[in-house]
C-alpha positions in Angstrom: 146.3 57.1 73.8 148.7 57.9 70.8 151.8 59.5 71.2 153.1 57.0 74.7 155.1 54.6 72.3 155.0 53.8 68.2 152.6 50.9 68.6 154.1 47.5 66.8 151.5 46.4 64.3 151.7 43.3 62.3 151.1 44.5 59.0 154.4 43.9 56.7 155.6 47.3 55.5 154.4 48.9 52.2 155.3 52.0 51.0 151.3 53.3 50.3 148.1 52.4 51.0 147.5 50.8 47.3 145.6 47.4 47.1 145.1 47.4 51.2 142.4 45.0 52.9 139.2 47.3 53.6 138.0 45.1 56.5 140.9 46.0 58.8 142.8 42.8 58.8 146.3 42.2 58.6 148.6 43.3 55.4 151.2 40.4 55.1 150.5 40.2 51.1 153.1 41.3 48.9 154.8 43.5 51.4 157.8 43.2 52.9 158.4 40.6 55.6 161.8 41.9 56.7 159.9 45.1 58.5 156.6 45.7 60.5 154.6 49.0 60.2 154.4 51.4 63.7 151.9 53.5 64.2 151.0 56.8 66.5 153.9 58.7 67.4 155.9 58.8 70.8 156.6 60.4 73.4 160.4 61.4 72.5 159.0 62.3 68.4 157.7 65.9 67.1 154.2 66.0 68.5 153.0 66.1 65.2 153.6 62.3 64.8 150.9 61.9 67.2 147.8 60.8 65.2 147.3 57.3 63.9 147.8 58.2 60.1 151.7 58.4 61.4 153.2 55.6 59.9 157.2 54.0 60.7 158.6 51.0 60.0 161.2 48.9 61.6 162.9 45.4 62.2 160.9 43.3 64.8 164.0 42.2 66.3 164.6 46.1 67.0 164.5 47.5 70.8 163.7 50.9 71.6 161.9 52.5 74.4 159.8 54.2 71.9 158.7 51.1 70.6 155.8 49.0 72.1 152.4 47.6 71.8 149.1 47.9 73.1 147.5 44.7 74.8 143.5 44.4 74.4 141.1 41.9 75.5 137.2 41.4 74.7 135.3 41.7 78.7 132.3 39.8 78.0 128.5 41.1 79.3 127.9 39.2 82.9 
């Protein structure tokens, strides 16, 4: 589904990939706190941005209808 809206993430913004958790989880060490990473591309961007190795950073405070997030829940087996 990449490319409706830069999906928020809430990994603090780094400017590479150096010293990054392997197991997936959040990247709040020794980044910077004043920005969040977005991911993805949108629909308003070159489509080239649409991939999820596209990478933005903004405020969290920030609006902007090509900002947003992606809500996901665990359905468990009946």
């Amino acid at each position: 589904m990449y490319g409706n809206v830069w999906e928020w993430c809430a990994d603090y913004q780094h400017e590479d990939y150096q010293d990054a958790p392997s197991d997936g989880s959040v990247w709040i060490i020794d980044g910077n706190p004043e920005y969040r990473m977005l991911r993805g591309g949108s629909w308003d961007y070159d489509f080239s941005y649409c991939r999820s190795a596209s990478r933005y950073y903004e405020n969290p405070s920030t609006r902007n209808e090509s900002f947003g997030f992606r809500v996901v829940c665990c359905l468990e087996n009946s």
